[in-house]
N, C-alpha and C positions, 0 to 999 in steps of 0.2 A: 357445882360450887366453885366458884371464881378464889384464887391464894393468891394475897400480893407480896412480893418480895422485894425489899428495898433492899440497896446498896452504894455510897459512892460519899458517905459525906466525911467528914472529919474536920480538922483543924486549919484555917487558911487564914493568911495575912488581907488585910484590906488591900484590896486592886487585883486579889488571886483570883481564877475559877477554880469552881469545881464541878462535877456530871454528875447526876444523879440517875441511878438506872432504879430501875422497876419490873421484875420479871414478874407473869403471869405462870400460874401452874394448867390454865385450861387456855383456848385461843380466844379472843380478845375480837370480837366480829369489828370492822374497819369501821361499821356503823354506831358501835357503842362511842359512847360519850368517854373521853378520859383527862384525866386531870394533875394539878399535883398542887397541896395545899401547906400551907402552914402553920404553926404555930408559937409562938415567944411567950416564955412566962408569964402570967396575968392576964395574957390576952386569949382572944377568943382566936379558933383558926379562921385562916383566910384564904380566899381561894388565890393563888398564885401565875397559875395558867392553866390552860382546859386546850382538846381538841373535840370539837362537836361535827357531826354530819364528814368525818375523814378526813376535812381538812382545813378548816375552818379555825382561828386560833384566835385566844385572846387572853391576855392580859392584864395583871394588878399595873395600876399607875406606877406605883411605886419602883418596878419589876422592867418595865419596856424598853427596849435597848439594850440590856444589859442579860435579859433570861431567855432562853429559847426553848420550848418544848417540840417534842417531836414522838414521833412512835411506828417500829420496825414491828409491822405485822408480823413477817415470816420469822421472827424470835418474841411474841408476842409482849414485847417491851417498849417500855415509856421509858423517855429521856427528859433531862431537864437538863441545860447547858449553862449552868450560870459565871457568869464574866464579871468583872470591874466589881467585884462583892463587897459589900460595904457593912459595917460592925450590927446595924441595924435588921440585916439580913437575917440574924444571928434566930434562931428557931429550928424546932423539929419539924420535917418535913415529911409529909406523906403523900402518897400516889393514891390514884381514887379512881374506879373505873363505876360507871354508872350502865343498868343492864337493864333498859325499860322493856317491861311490857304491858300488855293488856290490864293487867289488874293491879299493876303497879311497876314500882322503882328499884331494883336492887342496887346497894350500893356497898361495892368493896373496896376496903381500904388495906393498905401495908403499912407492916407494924410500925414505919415510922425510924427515919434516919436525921443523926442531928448534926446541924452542922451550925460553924461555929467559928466567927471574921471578926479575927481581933485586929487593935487600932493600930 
């Protein structure tokens, strides 16, 4: 069983970054799929950035230029680097690691850190 643990958000001015980490309790195969998603009050969550197949990356429109995800096998942790942060940013974000196999999808999430880009 896969545990995610978030850490890194808080209170930032618009134009701050902030990093968002993600530690795994079990190792995180290079091959699984990982992510990191959001969500803002009223709204549905949305996927934010993902790394699929090691090293393959991709991006909300919204998010490009300005987010970077990334992930340190040998600390089996997911980053999310966000820059130039804008008030809209403003949602609880969660790390998502997807663990496919044969008869199906597991999909684990951390409990979710909020962050929070005033004007």
């Amino acid at each position: 069983q896969v545990q995610l643990v978030e850490s890194g958000g808080g209170l930032v001015q618009a134009g701050g970054s902030l990093r968002l980490s993600c530690t795994a309790s079990g190792n995180i195969a290079s091959s699984n799929a990982v992510g990191w998603y959001r969500q803002a009050p009223g709204k549905q969550r949305e996927l934010v950035a993902s790394i699929t197949g090691g090293s393959i990356t991709k991006y909300a429109d919204s998010v490009k230029g300005r987010f970077t995800i990334s992930r340190d096998n040998a600390k089996n942790t997911i980053y999310l680097q966000m820059n130039s942060l804008k008030p809209e940013d403003t949602a609880v974000y969660y790390c998502n690691v997807d663990q496919v196999r044969p008869y199906g999808t597991n999909r684990f999430w951390g409990q979710g850190t909020q962050v929070t880009v005033s004007s």
